[in-house]
C-alpha positions as CSV (number, residue, x, y, z in Angstrom):
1,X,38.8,47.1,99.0
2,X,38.4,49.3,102.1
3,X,35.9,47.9,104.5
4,X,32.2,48.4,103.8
5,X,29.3,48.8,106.3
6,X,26.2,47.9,104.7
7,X,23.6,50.4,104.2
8,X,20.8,51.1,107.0
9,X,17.7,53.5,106.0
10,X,16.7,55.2,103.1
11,X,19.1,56.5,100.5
12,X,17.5,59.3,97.8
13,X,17.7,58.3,94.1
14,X,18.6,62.1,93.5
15,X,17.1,64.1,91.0
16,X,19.8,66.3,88.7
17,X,18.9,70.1,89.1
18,X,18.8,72.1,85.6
19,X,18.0,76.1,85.4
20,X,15.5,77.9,83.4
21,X,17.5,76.9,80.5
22,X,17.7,73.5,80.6
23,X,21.7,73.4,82.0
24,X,23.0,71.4,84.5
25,X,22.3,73.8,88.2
26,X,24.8,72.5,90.4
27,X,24.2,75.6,92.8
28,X,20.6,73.9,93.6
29,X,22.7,70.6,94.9
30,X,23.7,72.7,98.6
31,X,19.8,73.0,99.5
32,X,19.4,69.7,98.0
33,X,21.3,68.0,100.4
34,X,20.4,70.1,103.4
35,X,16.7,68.7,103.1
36,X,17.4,65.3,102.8
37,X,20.2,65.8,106.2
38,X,17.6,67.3,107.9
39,X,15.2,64.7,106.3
40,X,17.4,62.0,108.0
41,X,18.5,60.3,104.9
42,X,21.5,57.4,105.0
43,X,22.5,58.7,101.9
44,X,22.7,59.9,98.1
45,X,22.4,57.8,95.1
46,X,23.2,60.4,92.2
47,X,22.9,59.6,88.8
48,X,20.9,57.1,88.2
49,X,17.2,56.8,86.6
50,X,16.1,59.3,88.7
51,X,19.0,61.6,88.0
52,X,17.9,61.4,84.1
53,X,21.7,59.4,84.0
54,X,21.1,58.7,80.2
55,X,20.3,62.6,79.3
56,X,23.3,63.9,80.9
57,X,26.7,64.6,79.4
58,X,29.7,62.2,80.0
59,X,31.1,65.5,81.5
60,X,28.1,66.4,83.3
61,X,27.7,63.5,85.5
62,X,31.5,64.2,86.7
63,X,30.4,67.1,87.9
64,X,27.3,66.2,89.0
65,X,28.9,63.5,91.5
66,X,31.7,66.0,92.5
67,X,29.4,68.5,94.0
68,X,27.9,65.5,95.8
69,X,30.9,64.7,96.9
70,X,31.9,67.9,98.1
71,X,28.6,68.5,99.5
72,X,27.7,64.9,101.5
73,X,31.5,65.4,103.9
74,X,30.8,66.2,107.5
75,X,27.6,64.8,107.1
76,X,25.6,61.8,107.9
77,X,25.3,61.0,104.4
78,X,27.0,58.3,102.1
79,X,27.3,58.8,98.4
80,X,26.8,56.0,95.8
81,X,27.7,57.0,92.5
82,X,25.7,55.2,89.8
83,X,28.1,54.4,86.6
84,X,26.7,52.4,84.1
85,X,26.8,53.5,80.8
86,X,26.0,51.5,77.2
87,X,30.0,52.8,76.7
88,X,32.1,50.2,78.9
89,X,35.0,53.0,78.6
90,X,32.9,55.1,80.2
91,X,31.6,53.4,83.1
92,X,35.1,52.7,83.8
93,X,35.7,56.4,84.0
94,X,33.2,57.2,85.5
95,X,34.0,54.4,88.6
96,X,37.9,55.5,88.5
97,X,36.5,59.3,89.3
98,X,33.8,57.9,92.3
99,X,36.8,56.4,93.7
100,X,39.0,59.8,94.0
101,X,36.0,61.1,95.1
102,X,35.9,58.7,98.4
103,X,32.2,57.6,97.0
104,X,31.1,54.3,99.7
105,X,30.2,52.7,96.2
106,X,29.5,52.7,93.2
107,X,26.5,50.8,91.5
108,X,25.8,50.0,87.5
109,X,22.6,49.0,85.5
110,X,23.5,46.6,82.7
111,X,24.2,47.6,78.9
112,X,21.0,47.8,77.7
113,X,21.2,49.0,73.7
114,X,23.1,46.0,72.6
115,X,22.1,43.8,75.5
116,X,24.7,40.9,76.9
117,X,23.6,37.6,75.9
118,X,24.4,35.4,79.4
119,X,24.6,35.8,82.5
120,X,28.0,35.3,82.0
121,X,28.9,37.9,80.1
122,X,27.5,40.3,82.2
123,X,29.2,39.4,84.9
124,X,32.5,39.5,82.4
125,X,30.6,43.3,81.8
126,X,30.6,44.1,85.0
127,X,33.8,42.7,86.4
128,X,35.9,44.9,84.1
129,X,34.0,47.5,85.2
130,X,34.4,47.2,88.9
131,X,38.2,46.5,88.9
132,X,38.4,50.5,87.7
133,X,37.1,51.3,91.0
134,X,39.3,48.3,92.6
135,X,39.0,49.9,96.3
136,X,35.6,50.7,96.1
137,X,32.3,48.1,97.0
138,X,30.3,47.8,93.6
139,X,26.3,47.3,93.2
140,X,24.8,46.1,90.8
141,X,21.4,47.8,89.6
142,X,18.5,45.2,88.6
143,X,16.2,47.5,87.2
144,X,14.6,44.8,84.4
145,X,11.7,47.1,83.2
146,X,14.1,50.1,82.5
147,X,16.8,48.0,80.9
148,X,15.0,44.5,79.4
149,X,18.1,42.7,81.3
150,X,16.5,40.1,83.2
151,X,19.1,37.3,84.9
152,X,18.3,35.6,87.6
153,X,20.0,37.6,90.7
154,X,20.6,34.7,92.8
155,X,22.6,33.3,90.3
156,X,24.7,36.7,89.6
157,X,25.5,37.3,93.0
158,X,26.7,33.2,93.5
159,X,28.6,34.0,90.4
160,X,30.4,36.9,90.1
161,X,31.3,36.8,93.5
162,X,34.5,34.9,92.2
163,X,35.2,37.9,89.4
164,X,34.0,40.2,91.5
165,X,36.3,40.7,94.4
166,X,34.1,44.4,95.4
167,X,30.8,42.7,95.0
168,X,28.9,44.6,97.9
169,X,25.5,43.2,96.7
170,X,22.3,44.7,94.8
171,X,20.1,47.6,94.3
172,X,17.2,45.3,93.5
173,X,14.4,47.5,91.6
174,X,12.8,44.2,91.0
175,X,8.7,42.9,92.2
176,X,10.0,39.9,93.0
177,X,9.9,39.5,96.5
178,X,10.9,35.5,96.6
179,X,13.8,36.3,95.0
180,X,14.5,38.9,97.4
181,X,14.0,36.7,100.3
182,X,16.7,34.7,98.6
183,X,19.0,37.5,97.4
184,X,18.8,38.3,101.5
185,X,20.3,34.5,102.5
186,X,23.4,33.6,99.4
187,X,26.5,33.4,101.2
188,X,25.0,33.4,104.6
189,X,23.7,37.1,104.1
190,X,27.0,38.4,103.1
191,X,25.5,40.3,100.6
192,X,23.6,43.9,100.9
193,X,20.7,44.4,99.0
194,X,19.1,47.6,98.4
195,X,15.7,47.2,97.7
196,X,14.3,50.0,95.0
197,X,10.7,50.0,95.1
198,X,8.8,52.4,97.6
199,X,5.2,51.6,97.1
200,X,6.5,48.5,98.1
201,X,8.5,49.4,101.0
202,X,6.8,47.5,104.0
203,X,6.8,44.5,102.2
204,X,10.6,44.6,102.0
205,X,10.9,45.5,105.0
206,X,9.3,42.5,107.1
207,X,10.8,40.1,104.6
208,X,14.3,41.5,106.0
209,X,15.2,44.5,104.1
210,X,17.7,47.5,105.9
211,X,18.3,49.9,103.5
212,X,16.5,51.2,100.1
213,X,17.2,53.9,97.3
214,X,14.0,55.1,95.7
215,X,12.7,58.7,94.2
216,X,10.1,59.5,96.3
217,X,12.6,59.6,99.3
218,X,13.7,63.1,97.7
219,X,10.5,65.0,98.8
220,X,8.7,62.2,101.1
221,X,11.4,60.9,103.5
222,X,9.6,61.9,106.7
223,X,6.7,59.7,105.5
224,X,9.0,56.9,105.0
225,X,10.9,57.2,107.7
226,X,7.4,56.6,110.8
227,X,6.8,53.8,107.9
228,X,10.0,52.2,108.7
229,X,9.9,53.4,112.5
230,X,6.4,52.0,113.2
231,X,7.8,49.0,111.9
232,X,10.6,47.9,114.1
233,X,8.4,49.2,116.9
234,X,5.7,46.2,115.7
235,X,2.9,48.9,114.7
236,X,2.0,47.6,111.8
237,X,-1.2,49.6,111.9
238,X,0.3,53.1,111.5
239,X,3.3,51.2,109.1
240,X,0.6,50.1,106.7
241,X,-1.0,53.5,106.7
242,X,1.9,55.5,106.0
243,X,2.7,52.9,103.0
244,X,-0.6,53.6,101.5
245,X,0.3,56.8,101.7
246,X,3.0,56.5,99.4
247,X,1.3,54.3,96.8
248,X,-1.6,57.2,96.6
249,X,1.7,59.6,96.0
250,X,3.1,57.4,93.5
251,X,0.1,56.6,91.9
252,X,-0.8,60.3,91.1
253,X,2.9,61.2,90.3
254,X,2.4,58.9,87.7
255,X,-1.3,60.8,86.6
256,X,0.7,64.0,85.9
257,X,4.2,62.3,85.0
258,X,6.8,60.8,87.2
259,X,10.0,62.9,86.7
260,X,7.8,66.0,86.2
261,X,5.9,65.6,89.6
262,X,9.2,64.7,91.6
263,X,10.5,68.1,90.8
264,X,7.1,69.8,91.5
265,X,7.4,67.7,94.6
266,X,10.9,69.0,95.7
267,X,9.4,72.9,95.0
268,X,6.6,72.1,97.5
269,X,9.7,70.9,100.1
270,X,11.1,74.2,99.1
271,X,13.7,72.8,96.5
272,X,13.5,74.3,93.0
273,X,15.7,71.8,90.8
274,X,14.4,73.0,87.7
275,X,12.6,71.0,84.9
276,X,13.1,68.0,83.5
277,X,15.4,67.2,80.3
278,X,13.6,65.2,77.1
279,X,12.5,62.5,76.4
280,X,10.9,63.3,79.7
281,X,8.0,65.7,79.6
282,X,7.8,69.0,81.4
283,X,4.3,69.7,84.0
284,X,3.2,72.7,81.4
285,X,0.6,74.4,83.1
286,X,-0.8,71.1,85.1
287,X,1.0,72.1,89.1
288,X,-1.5,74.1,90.5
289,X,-4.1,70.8,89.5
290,X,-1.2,68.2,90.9
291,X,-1.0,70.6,94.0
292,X,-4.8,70.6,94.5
293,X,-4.5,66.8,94.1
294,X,-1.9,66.5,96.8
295,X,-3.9,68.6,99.2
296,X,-7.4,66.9,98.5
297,X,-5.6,63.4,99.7
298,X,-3.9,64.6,102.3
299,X,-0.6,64.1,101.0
300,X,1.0,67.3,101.6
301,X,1.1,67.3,105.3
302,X,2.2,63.6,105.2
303,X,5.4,64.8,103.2
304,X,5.7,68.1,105.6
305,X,5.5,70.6,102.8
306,X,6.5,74.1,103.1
307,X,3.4,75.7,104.8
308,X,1.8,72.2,104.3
């Protein structure tokens, strides 16, 4: 495996741009990414939950993580490539094609339709997985709410690091912050651990955490970023403020429907990525009432909207 620096700042859970019809927009990636560069991200993570992974095409998200490929070089950004799939075959296609693509790593939520029934057989899961991609650091994605996968993480990492020769470490979309005090110190802190929830950001943050991939970071990385800067200067004050902030945002995101508002929230950054793709349900008629929410709390200065 080629060396691997772990991850410092916030990394995008990007959303997956459609057009008026409903098809994949890969045009709308180049604007995109020039936000979140300018937006001072650390990086991409495309095609996860975010990206709407399960909605997409098998050939779609190859494209999808090409253009962020093509897009991220010269730039400050790193791409992670999220592979999972409930088809094993697939995954492993999908990490062979992150490799050729130079992607810093790829990460994988377990199978979640016909779930594995140990700890040990998802690590078997995800070894196989990982050796398709054999130069390239693998995450693995707890995300127990979205999947019903719930191992203990202390126990995977101290596990699989044996099957696992890319093990990087976790994207840990998890409320439990004693385990992620723990996750922090197996193997002396060899391990990276993303930490994936952003109303909860501070709290990850003075227990130890570096990095995190998270949806809001699309649309309200300036926010996040004096959050995390007040921080390691000790101003807790202006940290805590900023991170009620983003629990107001995420709480009325989730009034007018998550996916739905994060796209309405990229279009008030100046970023049209389209709709959303079912299951997931479409604003119809409610932005102009979401906008007016925004504006009554404040929120679209704190995100620096266009004209905001």
């Amino acid at each position: 495996m080629r060396q691997h620096t772990p991850f410092v700042g916030l990394l995008p859970a990007v959303l997956t741009p459609f057009d008026s019809h409903g098809e994949l927009n890969l045009a709308a990636v180049e604007p995109h990414a020039e936000l979140l560069v300018r937006d001072r991200a650390a990086g991409v993570f495309v095609g996860g939950t975010t990206g709407e992974f399960s909605s997409l095409t098998f050939e779609e998200r190859l494209s999808l993580a090409a253009r962020w490929a093509a897009l991220v070089k010269g730039t400050p950004l790193k791409l992670v490539v999220h592979v999972g799939s409930n088809c094993l075959a697939d995954a492993k296609q999908l990490a062979a094609h992150a490799q050729t693509l130079g992607a810093a790593a790829v990460a994988t939520v377990a199978p979640n339709y016909v779930k594995p029934k140990s700890l040990d057989v998802l690590i078997r899961w995800c070894a196989e997985l990982a050796a398709a991609a054999p130069e390239t650091p693998f995450y693995f994605y707890d995300i127990p709410a979205m999947t019903g996968v719930a191992f203990p993480m202390v126990d995977f990492l101290e596990q699989a690091a044996a099957q696992i020769p890319t093990l990087a470490g976790l994207k840990f979309t998890n409320l439990d912050l004693m385990t992620f005090q723990r996750l922090l110190r197996v193997g002396g802190g060899r391990f990276d651990v993303l930490f994936g929830f952003d109303e909860q950001l501070l709290a990850a943050v003075v227990l130890g955490a570096r990095a995190a991939v998270g949806s809001s970071y699309n649309f309200a990385a300036p926010m996040y970023n004096r959050l995390l800067a007040a921080a390691n200067a000790g101003d807790f004050a202006t940290a805590r403020a900023e991170q009620y902030r983003g629990a107001e945002l995420i709480v009325l995101m989730q009034k007018y429907g998550f996916l739905a508002a994060a796209k309405e929230l990229m279009r008030v950054r100046g970023v049209d990525l389209g709709s959303v793709r079912l299951p997931n349900a479409p604003l119809t008629g409610e932005a102009a009432a979401f906008r007016h929410e925004l504006a009554a709390a404040g929120l679209l200065d704190a995100i620096g909207a266009v004209g905001g």
